[in-house]
SEMARNU-195671 format. One record per atom (N, C-alpha, C, O): chain; x negated, y negated, z negated. Coordinates in Angstrom, 1 decimal. Each point is the difference from the previous one (the first is absolute). Example, Ala and Ser with C-alpha at 12.3 -4.5 7.8 and 13.67 -1.06 7.14 Angstrom:
BEGIN
A|-13.2|5.7|-7.8
A|0.9|-1.2|0.0
A|-0.9|-1.2|0.0
A|-1.0|0.0|-0.7
A|1.4|-1.1|1.4
A|-0.9|-1.1|0.0
A|0.8|-1.1|-0.8
A|-0.5|-1.1|-0.1
***
This chain:
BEGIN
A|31.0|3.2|28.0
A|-1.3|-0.4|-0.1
A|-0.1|-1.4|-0.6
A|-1.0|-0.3|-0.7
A|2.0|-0.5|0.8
A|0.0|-1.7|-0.2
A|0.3|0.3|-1.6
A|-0.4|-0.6|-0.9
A|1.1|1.7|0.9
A|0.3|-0.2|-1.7
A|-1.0|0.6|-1.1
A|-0.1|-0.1|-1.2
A|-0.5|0.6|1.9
A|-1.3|0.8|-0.7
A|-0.9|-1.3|-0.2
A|-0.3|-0.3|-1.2
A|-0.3|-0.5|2.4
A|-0.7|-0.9|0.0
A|0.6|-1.0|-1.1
A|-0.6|-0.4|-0.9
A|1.8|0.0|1.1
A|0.6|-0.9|-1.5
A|-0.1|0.6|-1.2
A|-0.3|-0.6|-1.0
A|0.5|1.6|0.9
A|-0.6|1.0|-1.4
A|-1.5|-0.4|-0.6
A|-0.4|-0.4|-1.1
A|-0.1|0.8|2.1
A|-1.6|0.1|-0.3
A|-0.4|-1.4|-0.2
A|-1.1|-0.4|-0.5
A|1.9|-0.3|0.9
A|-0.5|-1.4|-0.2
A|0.5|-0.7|-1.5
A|-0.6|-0.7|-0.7
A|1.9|1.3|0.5
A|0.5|-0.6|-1.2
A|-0.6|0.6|-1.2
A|0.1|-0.3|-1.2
A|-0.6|1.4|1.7
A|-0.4|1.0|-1.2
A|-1.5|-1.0|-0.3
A|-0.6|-0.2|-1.1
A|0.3|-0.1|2.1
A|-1.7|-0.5|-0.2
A|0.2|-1.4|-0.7
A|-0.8|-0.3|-0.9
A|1.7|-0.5|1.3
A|0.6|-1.1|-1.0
A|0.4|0.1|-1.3
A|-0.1|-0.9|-0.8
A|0.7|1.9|0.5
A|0.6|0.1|-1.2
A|-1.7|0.6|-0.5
A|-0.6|-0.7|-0.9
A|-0.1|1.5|1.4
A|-1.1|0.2|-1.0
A|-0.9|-1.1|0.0
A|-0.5|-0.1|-1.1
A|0.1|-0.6|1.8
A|-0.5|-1.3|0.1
A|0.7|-1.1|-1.5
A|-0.7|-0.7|-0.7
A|1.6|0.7|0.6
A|0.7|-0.6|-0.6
A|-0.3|0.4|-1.6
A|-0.3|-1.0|-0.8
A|0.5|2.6|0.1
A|-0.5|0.9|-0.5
A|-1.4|-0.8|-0.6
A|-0.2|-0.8|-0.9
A|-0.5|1.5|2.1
A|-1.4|-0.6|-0.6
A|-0.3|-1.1|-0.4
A|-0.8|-0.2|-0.9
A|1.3|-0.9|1.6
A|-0.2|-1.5|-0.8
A|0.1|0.0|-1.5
A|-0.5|-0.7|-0.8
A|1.1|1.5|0.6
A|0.8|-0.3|-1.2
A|-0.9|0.6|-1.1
A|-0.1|1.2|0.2
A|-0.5|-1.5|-1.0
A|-1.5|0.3|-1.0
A|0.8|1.3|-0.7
A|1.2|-0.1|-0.2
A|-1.9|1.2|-0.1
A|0.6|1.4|-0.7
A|1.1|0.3|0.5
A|0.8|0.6|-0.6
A|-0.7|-1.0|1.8
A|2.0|0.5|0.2
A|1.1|-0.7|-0.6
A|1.1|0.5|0.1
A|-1.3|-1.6|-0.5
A|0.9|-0.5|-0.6
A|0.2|0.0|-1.7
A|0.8|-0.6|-0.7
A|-2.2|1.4|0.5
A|0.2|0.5|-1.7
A|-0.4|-1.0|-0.7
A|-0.6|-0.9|0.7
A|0.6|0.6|-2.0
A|-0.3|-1.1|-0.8
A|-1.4|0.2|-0.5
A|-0.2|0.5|-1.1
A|-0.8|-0.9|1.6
A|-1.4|-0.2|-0.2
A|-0.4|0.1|-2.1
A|-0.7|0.8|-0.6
A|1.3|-1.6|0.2
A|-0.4|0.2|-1.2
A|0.5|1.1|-0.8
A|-0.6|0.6|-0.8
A|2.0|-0.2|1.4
A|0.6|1.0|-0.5
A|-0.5|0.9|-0.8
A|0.4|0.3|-1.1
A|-1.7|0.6|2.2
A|-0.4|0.7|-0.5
A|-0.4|0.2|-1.1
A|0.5|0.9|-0.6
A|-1.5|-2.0|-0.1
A|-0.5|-0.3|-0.8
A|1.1|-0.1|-1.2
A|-0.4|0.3|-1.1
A|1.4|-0.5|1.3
A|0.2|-0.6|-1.5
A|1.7|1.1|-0.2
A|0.6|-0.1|-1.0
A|-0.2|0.9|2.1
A|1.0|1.1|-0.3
A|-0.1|1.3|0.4
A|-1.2|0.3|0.3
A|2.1|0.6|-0.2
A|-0.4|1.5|0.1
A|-0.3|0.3|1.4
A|-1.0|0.7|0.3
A|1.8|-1.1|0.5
A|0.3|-0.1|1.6
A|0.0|-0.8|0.6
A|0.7|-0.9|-0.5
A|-1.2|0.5|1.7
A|0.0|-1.8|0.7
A|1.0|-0.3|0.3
A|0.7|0.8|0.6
A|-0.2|-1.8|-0.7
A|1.6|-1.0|0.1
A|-0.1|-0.7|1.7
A|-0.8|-0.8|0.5
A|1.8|1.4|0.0
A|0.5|-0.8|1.2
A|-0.5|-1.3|-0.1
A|-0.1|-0.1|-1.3
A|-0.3|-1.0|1.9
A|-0.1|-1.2|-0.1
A|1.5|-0.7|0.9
A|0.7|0.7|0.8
A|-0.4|-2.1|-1.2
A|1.0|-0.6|0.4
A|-0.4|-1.1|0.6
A|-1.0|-0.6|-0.3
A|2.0|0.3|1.9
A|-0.4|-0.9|0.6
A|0.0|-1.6|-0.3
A|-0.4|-1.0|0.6
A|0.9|1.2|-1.8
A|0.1|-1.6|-1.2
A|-1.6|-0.1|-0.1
A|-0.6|-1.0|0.5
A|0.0|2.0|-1.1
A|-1.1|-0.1|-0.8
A|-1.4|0.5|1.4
A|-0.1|1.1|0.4
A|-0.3|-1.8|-0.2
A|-1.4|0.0|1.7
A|-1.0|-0.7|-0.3
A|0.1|-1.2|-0.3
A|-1.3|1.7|0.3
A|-0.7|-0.7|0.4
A|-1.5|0.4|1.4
A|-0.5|1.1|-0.1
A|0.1|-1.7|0.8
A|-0.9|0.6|0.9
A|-1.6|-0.1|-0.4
A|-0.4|-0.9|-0.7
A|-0.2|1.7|1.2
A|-1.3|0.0|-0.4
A|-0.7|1.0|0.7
A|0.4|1.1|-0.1
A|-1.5|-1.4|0.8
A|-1.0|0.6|0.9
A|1.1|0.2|1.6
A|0.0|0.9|0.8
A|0.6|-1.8|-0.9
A|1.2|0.4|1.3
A|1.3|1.3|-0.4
A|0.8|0.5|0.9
A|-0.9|0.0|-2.5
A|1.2|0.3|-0.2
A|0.8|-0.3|-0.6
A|-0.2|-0.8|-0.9
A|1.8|1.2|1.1
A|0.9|-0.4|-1.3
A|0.4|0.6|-1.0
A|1.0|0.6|0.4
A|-1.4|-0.4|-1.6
A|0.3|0.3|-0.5
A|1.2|-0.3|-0.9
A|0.1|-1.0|-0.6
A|1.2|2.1|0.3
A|0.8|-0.1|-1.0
A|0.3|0.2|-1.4
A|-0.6|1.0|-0.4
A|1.1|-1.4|-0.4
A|0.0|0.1|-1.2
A|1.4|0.1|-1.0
A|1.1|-0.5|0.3
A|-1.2|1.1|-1.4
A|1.1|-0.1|-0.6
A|0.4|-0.7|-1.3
A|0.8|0.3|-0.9
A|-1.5|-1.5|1.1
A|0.7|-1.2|-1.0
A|-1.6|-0.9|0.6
A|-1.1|0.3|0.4
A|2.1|-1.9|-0.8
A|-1.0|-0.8|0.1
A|-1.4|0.3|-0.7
A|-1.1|0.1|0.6
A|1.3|-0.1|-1.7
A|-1.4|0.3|-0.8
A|-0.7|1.3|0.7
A|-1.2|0.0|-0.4
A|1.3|1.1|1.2
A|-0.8|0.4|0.1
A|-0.7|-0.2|1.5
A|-1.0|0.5|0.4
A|1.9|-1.3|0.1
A|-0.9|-0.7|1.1
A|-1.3|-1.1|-0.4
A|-1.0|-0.4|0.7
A|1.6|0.1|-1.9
A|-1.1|-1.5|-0.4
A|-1.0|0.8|-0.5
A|-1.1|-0.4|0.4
A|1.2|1.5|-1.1
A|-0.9|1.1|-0.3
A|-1.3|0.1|1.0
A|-1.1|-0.4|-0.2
A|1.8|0.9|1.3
A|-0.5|1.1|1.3
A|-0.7|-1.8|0.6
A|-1.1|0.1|0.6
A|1.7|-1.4|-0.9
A|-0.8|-1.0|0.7
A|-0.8|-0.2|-0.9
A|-1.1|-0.1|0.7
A|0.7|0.0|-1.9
A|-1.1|-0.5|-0.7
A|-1.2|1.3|0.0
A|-0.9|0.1|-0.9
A|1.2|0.9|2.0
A|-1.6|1.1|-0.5
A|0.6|1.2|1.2
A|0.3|1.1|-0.2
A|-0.3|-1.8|1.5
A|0.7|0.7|1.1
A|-0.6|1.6|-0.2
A|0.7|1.0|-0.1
A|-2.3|-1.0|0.2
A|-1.0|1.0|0.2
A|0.5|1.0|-1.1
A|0.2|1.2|0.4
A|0.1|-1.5|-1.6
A|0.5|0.8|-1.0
A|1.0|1.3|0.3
A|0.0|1.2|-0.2
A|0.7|-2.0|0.9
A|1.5|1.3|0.1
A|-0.2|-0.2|1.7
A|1.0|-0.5|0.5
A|-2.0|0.9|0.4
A|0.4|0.7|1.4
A|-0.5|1.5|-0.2
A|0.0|0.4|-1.1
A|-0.1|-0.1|1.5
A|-0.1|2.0|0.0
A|-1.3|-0.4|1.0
A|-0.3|-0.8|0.8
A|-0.4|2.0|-1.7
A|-1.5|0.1|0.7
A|-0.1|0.8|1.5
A|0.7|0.8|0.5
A|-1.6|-1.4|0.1
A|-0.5|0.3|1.6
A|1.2|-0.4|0.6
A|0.8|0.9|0.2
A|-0.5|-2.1|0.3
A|0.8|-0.6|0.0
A|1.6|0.6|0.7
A|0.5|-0.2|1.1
A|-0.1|0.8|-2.1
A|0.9|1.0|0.2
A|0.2|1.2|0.2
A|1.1|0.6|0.3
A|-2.5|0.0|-0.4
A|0.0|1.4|1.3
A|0.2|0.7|-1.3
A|-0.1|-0.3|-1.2
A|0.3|1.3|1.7
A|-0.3|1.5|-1.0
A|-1.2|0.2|-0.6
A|-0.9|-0.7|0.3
A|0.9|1.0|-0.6
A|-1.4|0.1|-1.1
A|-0.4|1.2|-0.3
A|-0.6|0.0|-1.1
A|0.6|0.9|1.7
A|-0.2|1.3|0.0
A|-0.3|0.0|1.5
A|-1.1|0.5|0.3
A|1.6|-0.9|0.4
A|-0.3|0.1|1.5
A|-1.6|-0.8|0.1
A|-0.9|0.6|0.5
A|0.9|-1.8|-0.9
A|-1.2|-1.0|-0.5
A|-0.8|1.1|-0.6
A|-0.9|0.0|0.9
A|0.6|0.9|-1.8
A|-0.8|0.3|-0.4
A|-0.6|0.9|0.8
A|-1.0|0.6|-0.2
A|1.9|-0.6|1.3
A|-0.9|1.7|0.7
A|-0.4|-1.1|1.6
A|-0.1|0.6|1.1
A|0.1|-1.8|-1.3
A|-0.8|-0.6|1.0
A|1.1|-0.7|0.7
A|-0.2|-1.0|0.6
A|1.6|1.6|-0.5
A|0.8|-0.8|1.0
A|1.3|-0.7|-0.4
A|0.1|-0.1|-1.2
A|0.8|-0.4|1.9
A|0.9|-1.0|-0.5
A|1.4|0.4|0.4
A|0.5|-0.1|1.1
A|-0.1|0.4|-1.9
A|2.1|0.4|0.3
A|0.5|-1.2|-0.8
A|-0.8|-0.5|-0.8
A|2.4|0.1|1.0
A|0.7|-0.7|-0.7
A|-0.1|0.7|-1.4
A|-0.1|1.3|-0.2
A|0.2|-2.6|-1.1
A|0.7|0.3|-1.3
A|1.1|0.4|0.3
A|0.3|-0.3|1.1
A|0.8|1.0|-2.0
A|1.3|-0.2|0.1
A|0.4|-0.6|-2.0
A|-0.2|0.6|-1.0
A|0.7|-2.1|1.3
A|0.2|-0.5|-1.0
A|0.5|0.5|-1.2
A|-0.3|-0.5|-1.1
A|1.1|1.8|1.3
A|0.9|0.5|-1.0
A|-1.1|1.2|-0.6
A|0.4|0.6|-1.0
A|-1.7|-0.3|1.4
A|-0.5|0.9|0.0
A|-1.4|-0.9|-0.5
A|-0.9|-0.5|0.7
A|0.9|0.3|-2.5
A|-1.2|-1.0|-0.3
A|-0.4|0.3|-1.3
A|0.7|0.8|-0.6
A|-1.6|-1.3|0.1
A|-0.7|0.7|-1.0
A|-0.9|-1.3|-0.6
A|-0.8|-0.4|0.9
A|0.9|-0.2|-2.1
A|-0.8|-0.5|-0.7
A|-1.3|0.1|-0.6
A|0.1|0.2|-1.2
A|-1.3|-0.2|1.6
A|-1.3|0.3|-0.8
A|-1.0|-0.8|-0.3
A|-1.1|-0.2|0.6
A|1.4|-0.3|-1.8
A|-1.4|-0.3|-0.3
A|0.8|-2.1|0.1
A|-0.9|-0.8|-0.2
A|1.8|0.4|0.3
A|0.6|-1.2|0.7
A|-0.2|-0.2|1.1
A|-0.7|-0.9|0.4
A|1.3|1.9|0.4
A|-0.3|0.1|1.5
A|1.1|0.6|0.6
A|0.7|0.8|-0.6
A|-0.6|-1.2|1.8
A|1.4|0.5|0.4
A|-0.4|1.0|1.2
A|-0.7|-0.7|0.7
A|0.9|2.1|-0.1
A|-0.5|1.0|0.9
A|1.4|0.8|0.0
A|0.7|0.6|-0.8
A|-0.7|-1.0|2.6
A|1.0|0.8|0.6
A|-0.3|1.2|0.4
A|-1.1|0.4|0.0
A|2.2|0.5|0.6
A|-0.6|1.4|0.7
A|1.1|0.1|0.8
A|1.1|-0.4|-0.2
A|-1.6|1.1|1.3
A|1.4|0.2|1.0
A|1.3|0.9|0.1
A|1.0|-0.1|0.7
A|-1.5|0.9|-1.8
A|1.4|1.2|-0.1
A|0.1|0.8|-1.4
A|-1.2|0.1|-0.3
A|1.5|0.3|-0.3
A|0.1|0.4|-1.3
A|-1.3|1.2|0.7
A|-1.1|-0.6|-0.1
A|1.0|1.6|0.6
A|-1.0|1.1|0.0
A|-1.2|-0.2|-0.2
A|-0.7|0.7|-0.7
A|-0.1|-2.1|1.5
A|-0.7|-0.5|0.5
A|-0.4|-0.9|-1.8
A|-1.1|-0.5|-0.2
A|2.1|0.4|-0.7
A|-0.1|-1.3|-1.1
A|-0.4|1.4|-0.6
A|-0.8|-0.2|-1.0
A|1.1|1.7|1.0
A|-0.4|0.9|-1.2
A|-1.0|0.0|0.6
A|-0.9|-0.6|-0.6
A|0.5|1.0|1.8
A|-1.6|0.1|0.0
A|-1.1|-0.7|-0.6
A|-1.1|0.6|-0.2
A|1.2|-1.7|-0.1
A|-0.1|-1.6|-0.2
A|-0.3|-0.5|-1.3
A|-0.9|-0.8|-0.4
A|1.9|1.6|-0.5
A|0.2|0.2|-1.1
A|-0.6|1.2|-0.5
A|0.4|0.3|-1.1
A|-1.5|0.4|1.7
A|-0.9|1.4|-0.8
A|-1.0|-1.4|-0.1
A|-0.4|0.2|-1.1
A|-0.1|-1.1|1.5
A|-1.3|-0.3|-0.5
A|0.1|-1.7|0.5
A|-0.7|-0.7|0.7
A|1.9|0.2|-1.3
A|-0.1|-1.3|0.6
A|-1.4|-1.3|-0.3
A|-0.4|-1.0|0.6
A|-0.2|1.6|-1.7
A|-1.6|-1.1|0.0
A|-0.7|0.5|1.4
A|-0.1|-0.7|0.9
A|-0.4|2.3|-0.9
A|-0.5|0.2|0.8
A|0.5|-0.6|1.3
A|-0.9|-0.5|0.7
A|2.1|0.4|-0.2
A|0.5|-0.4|1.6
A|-0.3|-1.4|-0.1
A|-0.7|-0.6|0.8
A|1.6|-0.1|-2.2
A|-0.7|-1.9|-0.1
A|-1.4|0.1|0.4
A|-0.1|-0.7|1.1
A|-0.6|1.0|-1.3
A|-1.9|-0.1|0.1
A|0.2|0.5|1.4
A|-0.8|-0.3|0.8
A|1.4|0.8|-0.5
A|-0.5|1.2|1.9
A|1.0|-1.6|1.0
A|-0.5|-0.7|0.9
A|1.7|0.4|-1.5
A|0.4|-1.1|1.0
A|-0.8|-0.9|-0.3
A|-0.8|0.0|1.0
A|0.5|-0.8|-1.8
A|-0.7|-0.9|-0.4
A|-1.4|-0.2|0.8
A|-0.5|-1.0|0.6
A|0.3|2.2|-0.7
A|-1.3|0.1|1.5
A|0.1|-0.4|1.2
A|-0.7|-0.9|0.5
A|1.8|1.8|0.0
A|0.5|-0.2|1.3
A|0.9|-1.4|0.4
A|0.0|-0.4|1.2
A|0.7|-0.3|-2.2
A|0.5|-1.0|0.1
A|-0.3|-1.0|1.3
A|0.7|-0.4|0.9
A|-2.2|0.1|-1.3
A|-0.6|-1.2|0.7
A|-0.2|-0.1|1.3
A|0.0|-1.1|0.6
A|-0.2|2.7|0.3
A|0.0|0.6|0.8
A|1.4|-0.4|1.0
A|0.0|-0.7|1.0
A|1.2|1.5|-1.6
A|1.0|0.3|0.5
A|0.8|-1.6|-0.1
A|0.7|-0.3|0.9
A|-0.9|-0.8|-2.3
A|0.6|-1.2|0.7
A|0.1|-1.0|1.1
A|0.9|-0.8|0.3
A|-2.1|1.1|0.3
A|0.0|-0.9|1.2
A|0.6|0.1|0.9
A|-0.1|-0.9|0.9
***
């Protein structure tokens, strides 16, 4: 029983820990400017809105500091498919899509094809619901 309860506890730390961490750890600008998002490095940090964000070279943290709003992933992390139909699941970072200079996560590859039959349409349907579901 005691070791279950230290489980459950460290497990909730380590995801606590996780989530601090802006995209998972991924390199904010990344997106933008290569094929796939780049690990960020604990050299390269910076915090913003109470997260930390990592990066993979100085310059693109100086980047990510002169135009933070630019490179965070829209609804502030969530899936965006889940967003458009009114409710809110995690993004999963590795699972992202560029449109329009905008960064939109989805929670699982199945969920990113759905997503992808009519991605203006679902932007305009989250977009709606957005204001609703941030508070």
């Amino acid at each position: 029983m005691l070791n279950r309860v230290l489980a459950t506890l460290c497990l909730s730390l380590a995801l606590s820990i996780v989530q601090a961490e802006g995209l998972g750890g991924y390199d904010p600008v990344s997106y933008f400017t290569g094929v796939t998002p780049a690990k960020g490095l604990a050299a390269f940090t910076t915090a913003y809105r109470g997260e930390t964000y990592q990066f993979a070279s100085a310059a693109n943290r100086d980047t990510f500091a002169a135009d933070p709003e630019k490179y965070l992933p829209q609804y502030g992390g969530h899936c965006a498919w889940a967003v458009a139909q009114g409710k809110l699941a995690p993004g999963d970072p590795l699972i992202s899509r560029v449109v329009d200079g905008k960064l939109y996560l989805n929670v699982n590859r199945d969920v990113a094809s759905r997503w992808e039959r009519d991605i203006p349409g679902l932007i305009r349907s989250a977009d709606a619901h957005w204001p609703k579901l941030k508070k």
